[in-house]
N, C-alpha and C positions, 0 to 999 in steps of 0.2 A: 652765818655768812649769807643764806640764801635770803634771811628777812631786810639783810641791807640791802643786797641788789635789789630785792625786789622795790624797797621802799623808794630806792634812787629813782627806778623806772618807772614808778606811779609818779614819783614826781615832775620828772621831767617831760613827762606825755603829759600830765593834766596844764603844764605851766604852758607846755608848749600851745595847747586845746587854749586855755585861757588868754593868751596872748592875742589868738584870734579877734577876742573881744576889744581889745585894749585895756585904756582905763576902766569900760565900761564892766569887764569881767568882774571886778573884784567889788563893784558899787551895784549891779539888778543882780539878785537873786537867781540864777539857774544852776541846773544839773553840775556841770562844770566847776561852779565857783563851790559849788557846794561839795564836790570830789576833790579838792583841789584845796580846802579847808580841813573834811575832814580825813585826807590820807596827811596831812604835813603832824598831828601830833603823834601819830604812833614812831614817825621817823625824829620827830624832836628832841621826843621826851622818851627813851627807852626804860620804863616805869619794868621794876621787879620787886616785887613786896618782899618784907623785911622775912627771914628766917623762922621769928617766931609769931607770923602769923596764926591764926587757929586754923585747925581744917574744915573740908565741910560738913554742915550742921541741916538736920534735917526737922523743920519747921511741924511747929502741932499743928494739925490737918482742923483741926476744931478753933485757931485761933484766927480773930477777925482779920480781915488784908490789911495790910500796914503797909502805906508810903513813909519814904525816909528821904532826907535830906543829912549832908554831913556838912553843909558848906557853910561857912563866916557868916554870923547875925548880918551883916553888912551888903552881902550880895541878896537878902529877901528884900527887893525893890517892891513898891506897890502893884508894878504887871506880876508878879512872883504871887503875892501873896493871892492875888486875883486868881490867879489862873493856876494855882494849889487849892483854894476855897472851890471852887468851879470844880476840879476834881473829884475832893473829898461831897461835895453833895451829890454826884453822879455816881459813885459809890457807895452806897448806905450801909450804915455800919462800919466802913473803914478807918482807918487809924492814920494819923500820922507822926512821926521819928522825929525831930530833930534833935542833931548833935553836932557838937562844936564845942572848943574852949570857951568862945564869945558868949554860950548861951548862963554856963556859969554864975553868970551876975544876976541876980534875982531881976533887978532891973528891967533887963531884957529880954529871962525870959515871960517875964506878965505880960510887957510890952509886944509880944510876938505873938499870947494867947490870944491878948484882948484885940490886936488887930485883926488876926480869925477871926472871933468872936463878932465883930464888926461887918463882916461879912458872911455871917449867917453858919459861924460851924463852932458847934459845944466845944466850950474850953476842957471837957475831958477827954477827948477826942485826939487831946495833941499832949502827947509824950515830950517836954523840952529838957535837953541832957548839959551836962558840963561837960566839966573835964575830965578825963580818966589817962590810964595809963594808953600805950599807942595797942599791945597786942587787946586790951579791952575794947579799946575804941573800933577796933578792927571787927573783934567777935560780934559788933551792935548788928554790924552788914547781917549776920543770921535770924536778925528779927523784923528784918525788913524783906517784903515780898519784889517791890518795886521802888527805884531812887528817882525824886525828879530832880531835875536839874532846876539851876536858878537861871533867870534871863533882866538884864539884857549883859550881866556879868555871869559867864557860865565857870562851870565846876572845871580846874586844875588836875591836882593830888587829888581832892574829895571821887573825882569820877575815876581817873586811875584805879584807886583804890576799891574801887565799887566793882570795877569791869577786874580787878584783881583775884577778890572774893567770890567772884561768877554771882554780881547781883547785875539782876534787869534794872536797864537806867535808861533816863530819855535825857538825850543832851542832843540841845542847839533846835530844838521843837523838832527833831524826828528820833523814832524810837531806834536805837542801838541794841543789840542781844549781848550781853557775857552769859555764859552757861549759867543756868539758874541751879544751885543744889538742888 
């Protein structure tokens, strides 16, 4: 009960704060618009992972950093893919996850290597996953140190689920904490 009231009263003060602005609040980027965005999905979407989630799983201390992604082949826009390539070389040696049903198609996921690849990051470097059952697809979150988020189509369910697992994720280009195992 206390996370509704509370969520109502974030709301209402930030709507009120943005109001302020007018139209203009919700079109220039500030402090406001941006509390005001991100306090409306926890009150939205009251996300509780399914039962037989796995629990938490504690990561080999020897194994390279792994970013992950869980979101639809279809939200890796070209700023996405940029600005994941840009990552992965500023990190040397790290890894990156994806998984999705989408990726399943051989198709896509060549097409997803070779566009890294295009961008200067070894096609063994990128892990590309299909489909699995959901408590599998769940346990991948243990092999991932950090999620990024995709832009300018950002992660739903995929970030829920992330922030579910207590994985570190960056959504909306500022970083977010869930407890990391």
């Amino acid at each position: 009960m206390a996370k509704l009231k509370a969520g109502r009263l974030v709301r209402q003060v930030t709507d009120g704060c943005l109001q302020y602005w007018g139209g203009m609040g919700f079109v220039r980027e500030s402090l406001i618009s941006r509390l005001y965005r991100d306090m409306r999905l926890p009150s939205i979407v009251p996300y509780m992972g399914p039962g037989y989630a796995p629990g938490p799983a504690i990561r080999d201390p020897g194994a390279p950093f792994t970013f992950g992604s869980f979101s639809r082949p279809e939200k890796c826009t070209l700023p996405t893919l940029a600005l994941w390539a840009d990552v992965l070389r500023r990190v040397p040696g790290s890894r990156l996850l994806v998984k999705d049903n989408g990726y399943g198609r051989a198709a896509t996921a060549e097409r997803f290597r070779r566009d890294l690849g295009r961008r200067g990051i070894d096609p063994t470097r990128v892990d590309v996953r299909g489909f699995s059952e959901h408590a599998e697809h769940l346990g991948a979150y243990a092999e991932v140190d950090f999620v990024l988020d995709t832009t300018p189509h950002t992660g739903g369910i995929s970030s829920l689920e992330a922030l579910w697992m207590r994985a570190l994720i960056w959504l909306l280009g500022i970083i977010r904490i869930g407890l990391k195992r």
